[in-house]
N, C-alpha and C positions, 0 to 999 in steps of 0.2 A: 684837883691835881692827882690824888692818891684812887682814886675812881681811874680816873684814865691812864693813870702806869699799871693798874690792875689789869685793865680792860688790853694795854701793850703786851703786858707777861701773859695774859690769856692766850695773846692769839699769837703767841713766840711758840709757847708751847704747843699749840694745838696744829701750828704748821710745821714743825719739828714732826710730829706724832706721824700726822698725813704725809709726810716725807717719807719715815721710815718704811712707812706702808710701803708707798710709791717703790719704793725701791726694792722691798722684797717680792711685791708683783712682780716687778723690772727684771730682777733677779729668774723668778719664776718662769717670766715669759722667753727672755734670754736662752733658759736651758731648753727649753723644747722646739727652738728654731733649728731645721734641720731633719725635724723630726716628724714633723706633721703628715708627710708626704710617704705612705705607709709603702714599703718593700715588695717588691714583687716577691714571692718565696714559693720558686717551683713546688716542691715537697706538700707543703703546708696549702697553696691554690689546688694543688690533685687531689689532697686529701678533701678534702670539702666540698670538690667536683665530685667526687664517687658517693656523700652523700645522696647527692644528685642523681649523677647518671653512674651506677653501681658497675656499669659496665666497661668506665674508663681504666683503660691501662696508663696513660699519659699524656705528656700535652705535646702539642708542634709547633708549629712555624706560627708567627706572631704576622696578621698583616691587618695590616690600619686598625691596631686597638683593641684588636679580638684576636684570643688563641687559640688552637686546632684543640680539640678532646678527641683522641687518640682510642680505640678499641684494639680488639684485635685484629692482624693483618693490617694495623694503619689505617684502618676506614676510619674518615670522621665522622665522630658522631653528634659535634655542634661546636659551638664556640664558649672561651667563659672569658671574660672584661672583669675590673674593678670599679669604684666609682672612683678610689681616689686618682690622681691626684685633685681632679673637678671637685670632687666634693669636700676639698680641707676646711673653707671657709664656711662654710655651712655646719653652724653651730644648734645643738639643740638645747637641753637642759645647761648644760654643761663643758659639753664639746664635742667632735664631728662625730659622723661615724662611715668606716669603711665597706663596701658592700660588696662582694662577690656574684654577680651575675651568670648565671648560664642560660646558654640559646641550644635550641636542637636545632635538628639539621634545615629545617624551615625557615629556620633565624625568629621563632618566637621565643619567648622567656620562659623556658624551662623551672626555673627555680633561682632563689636567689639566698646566699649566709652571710652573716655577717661575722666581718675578718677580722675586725678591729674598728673598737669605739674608745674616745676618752669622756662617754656619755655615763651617766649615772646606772653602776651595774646593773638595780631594780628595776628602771625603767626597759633597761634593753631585756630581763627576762621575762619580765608580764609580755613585751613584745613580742617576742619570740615566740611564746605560749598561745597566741592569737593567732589560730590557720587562717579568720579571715582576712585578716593583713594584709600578709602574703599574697593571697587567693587574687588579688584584685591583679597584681601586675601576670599573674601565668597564664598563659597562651596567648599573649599580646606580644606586636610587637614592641621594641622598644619606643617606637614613633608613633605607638598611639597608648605611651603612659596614661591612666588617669588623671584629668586638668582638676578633679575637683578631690581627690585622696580620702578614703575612709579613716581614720584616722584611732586611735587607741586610749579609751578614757581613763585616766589616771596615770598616761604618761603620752599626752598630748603632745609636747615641745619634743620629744624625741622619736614620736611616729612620724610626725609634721616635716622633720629634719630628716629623716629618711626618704621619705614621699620626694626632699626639695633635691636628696644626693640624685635621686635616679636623674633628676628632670636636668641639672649640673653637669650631668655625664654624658648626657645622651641628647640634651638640644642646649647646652652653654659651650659646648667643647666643638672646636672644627675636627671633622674628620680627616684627622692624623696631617693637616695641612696639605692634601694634594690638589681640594676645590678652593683653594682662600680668595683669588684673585676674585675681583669684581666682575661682573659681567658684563662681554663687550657690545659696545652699542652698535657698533656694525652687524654684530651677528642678530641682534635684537629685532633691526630696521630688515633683516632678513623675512621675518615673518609678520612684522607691522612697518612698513614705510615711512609712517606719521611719527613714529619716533624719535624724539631730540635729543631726551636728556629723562636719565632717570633717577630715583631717590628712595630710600630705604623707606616701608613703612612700620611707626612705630609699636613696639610691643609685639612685632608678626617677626621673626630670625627668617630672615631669607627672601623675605618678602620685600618687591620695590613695584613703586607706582612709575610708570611710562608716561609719559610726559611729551605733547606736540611743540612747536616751538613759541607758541604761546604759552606753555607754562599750564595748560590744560590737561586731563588725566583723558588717556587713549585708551589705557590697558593696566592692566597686570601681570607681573613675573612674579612666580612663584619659583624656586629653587632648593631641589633637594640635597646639594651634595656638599654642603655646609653643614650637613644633621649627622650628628655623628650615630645616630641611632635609627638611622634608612635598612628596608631591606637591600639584599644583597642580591648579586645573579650568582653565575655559576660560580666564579671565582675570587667576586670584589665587584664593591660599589661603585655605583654612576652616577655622576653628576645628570639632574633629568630638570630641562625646565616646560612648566606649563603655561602660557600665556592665555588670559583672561580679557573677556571685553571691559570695556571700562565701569562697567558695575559691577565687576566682579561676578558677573551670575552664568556665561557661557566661556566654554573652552573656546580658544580661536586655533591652538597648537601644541604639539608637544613634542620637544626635540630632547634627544639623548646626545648633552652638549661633551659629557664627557665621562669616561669610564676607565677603570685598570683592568676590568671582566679579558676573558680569552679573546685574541681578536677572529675569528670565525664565527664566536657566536653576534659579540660585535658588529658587524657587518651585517648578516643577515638580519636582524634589528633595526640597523639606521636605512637599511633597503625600504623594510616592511615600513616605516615610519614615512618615506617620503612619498607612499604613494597613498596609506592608510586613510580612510576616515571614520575611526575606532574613536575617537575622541572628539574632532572638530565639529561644533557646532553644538553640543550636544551640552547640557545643563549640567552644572557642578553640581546642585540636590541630587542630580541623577545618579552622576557617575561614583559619587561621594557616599550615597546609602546602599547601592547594591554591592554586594559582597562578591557577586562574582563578573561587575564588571573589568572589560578591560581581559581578562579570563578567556570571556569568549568569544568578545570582539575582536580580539588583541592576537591571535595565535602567531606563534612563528614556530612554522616545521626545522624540527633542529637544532632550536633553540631557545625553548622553552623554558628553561629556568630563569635566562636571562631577559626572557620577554617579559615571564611570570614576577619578576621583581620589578623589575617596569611599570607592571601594571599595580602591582601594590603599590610600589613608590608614588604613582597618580594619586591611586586613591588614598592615600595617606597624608599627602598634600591638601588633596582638597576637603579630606575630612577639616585639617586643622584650620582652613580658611576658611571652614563655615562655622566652627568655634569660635566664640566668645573666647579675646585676650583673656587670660586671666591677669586679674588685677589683684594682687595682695596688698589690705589695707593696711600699712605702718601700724595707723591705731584701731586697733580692733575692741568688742565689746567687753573681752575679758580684761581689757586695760583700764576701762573706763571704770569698771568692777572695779578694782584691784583700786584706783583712786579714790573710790565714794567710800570703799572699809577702810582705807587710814584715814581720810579728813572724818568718819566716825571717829575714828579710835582716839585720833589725833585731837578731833576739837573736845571732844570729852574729858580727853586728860591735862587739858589746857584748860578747861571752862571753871566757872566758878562750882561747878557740881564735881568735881572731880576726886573727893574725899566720900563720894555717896558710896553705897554699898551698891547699887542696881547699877552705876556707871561700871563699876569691877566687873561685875556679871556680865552685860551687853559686852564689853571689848572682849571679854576672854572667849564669851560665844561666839561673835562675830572673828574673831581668831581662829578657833577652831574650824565654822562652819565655811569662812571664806576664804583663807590664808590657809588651812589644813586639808580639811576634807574638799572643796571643792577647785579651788584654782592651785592649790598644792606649791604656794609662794612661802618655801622656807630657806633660808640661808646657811648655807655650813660650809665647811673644809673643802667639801668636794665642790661645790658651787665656786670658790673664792679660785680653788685653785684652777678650774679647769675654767675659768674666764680669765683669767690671767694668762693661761698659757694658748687659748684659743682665741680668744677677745669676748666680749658681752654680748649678750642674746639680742642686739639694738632691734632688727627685723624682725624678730620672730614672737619676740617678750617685752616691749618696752616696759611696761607694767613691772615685770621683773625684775629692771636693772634700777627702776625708778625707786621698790622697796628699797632696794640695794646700796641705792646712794641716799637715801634718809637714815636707812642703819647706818652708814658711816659717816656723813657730813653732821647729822644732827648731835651728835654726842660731842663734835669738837666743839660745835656753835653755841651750843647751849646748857652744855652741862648733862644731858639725857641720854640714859639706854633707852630710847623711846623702842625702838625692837622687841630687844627680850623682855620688858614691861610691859606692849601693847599689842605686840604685833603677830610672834612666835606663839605659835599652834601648840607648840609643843611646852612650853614654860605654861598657857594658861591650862592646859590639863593638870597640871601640876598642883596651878595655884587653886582649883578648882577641890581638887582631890585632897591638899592640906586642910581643907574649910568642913570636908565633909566628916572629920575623924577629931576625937579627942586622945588620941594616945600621940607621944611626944619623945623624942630620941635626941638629945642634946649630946654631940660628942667632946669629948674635954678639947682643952686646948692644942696641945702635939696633935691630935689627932685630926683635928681642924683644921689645925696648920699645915699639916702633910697631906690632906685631903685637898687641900686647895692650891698645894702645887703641882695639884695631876694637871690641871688645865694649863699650865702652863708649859709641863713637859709633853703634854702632847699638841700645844702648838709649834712647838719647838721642833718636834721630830715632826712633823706633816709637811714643816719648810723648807727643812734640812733635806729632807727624803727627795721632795717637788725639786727641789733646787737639785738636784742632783740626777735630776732625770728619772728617778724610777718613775714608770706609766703605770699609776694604781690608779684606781677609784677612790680616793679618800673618803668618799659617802659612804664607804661598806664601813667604817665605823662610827658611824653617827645615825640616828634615829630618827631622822627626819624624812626620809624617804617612803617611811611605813605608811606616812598621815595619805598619802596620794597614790602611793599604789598597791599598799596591800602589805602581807607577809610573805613576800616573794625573792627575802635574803635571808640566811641564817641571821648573821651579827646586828643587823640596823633591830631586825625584831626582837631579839634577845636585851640589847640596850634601849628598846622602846617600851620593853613590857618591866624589865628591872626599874629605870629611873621611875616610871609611872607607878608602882609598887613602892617603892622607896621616899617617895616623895609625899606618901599617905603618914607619914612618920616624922619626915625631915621639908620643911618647907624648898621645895623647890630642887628637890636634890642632886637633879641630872645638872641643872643650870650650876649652881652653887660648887659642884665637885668632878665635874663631866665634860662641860663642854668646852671647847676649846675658842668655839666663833663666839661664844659669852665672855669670855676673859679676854679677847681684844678688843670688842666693843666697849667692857668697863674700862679697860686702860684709855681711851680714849675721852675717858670723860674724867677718869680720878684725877684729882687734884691740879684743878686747869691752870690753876695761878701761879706754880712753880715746877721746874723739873725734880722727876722723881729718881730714885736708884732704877726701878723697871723701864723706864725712859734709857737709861745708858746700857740697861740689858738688850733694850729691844735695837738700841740702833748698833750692839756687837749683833746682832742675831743678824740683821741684815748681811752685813760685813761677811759672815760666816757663811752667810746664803752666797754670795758673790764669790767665796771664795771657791766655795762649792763647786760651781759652776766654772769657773776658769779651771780647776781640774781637773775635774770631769773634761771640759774640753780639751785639755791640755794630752790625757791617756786617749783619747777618743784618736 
């Protein structure tokens, strides 16, 4: 009986604990609703245009998505887009990030900055630092992004979440809503008779299978003016569709179903199209790898820009239709990784050897070399918060969000910092470097004692802060960013070379007097069997978080 009211007060307490949590996420995510969806800011988009094109005086007339870059006398000299609002959900490290795109007068990708991230500062400036990054999307159009992205090692999940904003913006997003309607089956049965009934194919945007009235495949429509990332004619995008034989491998047609373009160039266009055989009959490999099909089959006197987009739109089409979907695996190999180092870690510190001195060694290396240096799975302030206010890395990290929730489920369950004792990169450097030294720094007790409510007031101010909207990077003060990408912040580096130096002296020192995601983890496990005073602290902190938050929104 006294086992099992134990075993009740356990788990009173430890859903209390996960409550409070619960609710200062809550709290957290709360304040930055509203917020995600980054401001257009004339001023601040020009300024960032002229790194680009240095020649801009200002921006124009906004049409479907894209805005005039202004020279002198008004000539334009391309367009610049953002990703957001397409790309808010698109979470990398941490949380999304905003990108600036500019196009020259061609409508290729001039250049692109980034405007705004709640992504870990380190990772975005190793980013940034890498021309070949970049290099991959300029002089492309936006309609023929990279399917397969180069990507940036030692800040993978936030190259990866770039690479995903472009593709978000420019083939998740309809163009400005003027092509949305379905296409109609009358006009369809215009150039295929056999026509009944057609149906989207999966993983292709734009793409439907034509169908006789047996339920048979006739053909293919491809459709470009669902893509918000088509080239353009002289004045604005067209809606262009291709029709395919039923194996997909020959063009049968290509009608320009619908356009905002000038109407005189318009016209001579749909002229030249109905009498044309620039396309019909002719092999998608074909039309699809020369570069300057379409170009010189295709000419309209007069109306050249608007034919000359035509014809890239073709072939940008059918390039994508002889690509391979891409198919991104939920679980990928770094996930299965990230599983095989904690059930190490984890079955060792559970087994009957778990008192050995070589099981300490193997987890703290395998910490380091797996969770550190290599897949760079460390948990902090800025992680906690910027998944609270963006959501969890589910798509892009499951592995991630899986440490994530061992660090915090396991400590209520069983009594364990299984994390900061097995897992953190950054504690077994620590306990590595205490082992290698005989000198010893014992601090008296006040001093202990005041030492060890740093971690608390700086969890304290990171919620209060969060909760109140300020957009910081909370990882600029914590040291765990260094292990994956470098020394590429002042502060994370300065606090990663001090605890590491300090910790040659004081067992564990960053952990013990530093960190703030190690004092909610231990509160999660201290004294499961009864509520504590820090228990009645933490659930005022919520409260204060909440209050935060109403207002702020209340002045807002």
């Amino acid at each position: 009986m006294e086992r099992a009211t134990a075993r009740t007060r356990k788990g009173w307490v430890g859903t209390y604990r996960l409550a409070v949590l619960a609710a200062i996420c809550g709290a957290l995510f709360y304040a930055s609703q509203g917020k995600e969806s980054a401001p257009w800011e004339p001023s601040r988009v020009l300024l960032e245009t002229q790194v680009v094109v240095p020649e801009a005086t200002a921006l124009g007339e906004a049409k479907e998505g894209l805005v005039e870059i202004l020279g002198e006398g008004e000539v334009v000299l391309g367009w610049v887009t953002m990703t957001s609002p397409a790309s808010d959900g698109v979470v990398g490290y941490s949380g999304a990030t905003n990108l600036l795109v500019v196009f020259d007068p061609a409508g290729d990708i001039q250049g692109m900055r980034v405007l705004d991230s709640a992504d870990t500062k380190s990772h975005l400036t190793r980013i940034e630092r890498e021309a070949d990054f970049w290099k991959q999307w300029r002089g492309r159009k936006a309609s023929d992004s990279p399917r397969e992205p180069v990507v940036v090692s030692g800040a993978t999940l936030t190259s990866e979440a770039i690479a995903k904003a472009m593709r978000a913006r420019f083939f998740g997003e309809p163009d400005a809503g003027f092509y949305d309607q379905e296409p109609s089956l009358s006009l369809i049965q215009e150039s295929n008779e056999e026509v009944e009934s057609l149906r989207p194919v999966p993983e292709r945007r734009g793409s439907y299978e034509l169908l006789d009235g047996a339920s048979q495949r006739v053909g293919y429509l491809l459709r470009s003016g669902n893509r918000a990332g088509q080239a353009r004619g002289f004045n604005a995008t067209q809606d262009v569709w291709v029709l395919l034989d039923a194996r997909g491998e020959t063009v049968e047609d290509v009608r320009l179903q619908g356009t905002r373009d000038n109407e005189p160039y318009i016209l001579d266009v749909q002229e030249e199209l109905k009498w044309t055989e620039a396309y019909r009959g002719k092999a998608v490999s074909e039309l699809a790898s020369d570069p300057r099909s379409g170009d010189l089959i295709f000419p309209v006197s007069g109306a050249t820009v608007t034919a000359g987009s035509i014809a890239e739109t073709v072939r940008g089409l059918l390039r994508e239709w002889q690509s391979e979907p891409t198919k991104t695996s939920w679980w990928q190999g770094r996930d299965w990784s990230v599983v095989a180092w904690m059930a190490l870690a984890l079955g060792l510190g559970w087994s009957r050897w778990k008192g050995r001195k070589w099981v300490r060694w193997v987890t703290e290396a395998a910490a380091i070399a797996v969770g550190g240096l290599w897949l760079g799975v460390m948990i902090g302030m800025g992680s906690l918060v910027g998944w609270s206010r963006g959501g969890l890395p589910w798509e892009s990290f499951p592995g991630l969000v899986l440490v994530a929730a061992v660090a915090v489920l396991v400590p209520v369950t069983t009594g364990r910092n299984v994390y900061c004792a097995r897992l953190c990169a950054h504690g077994a450097a620590q306990g590595i470097l205490f082992r290698l030294t005989k000198w010893r720094w014992v601090p008296g007790a006040r001093t202990h004692r005041g030492l060890k409510s740093l971690r608390w007031l700086l969890l304290t101010a990171v919620v209060l802060l969060a909760a109140m909207g300020l957009r910081r990077d909370f990882s600029a003060g914590e040291p765990f960013d260094v292990w994956s990408v470098g020394f590429y912040a002042l502060i994370p580096s300065v606090i990663w070379v001090l605890g590491l130096v300090l910790s040659l002296f004081v067992p564990k020192a960053y952990c013990k007097y530093g960190c703030p995601t190690g004092f909610l983890l231990e509160h999660l496990t201290a004294s499961r069997g009864r509520f504590q005073p820090r228990d009645g602290w933490a659930g005022l902190l919520a409260l204060v978080a909440w209050l935060g938050v109403w207002v702020v929104g209340r002045v807002a």
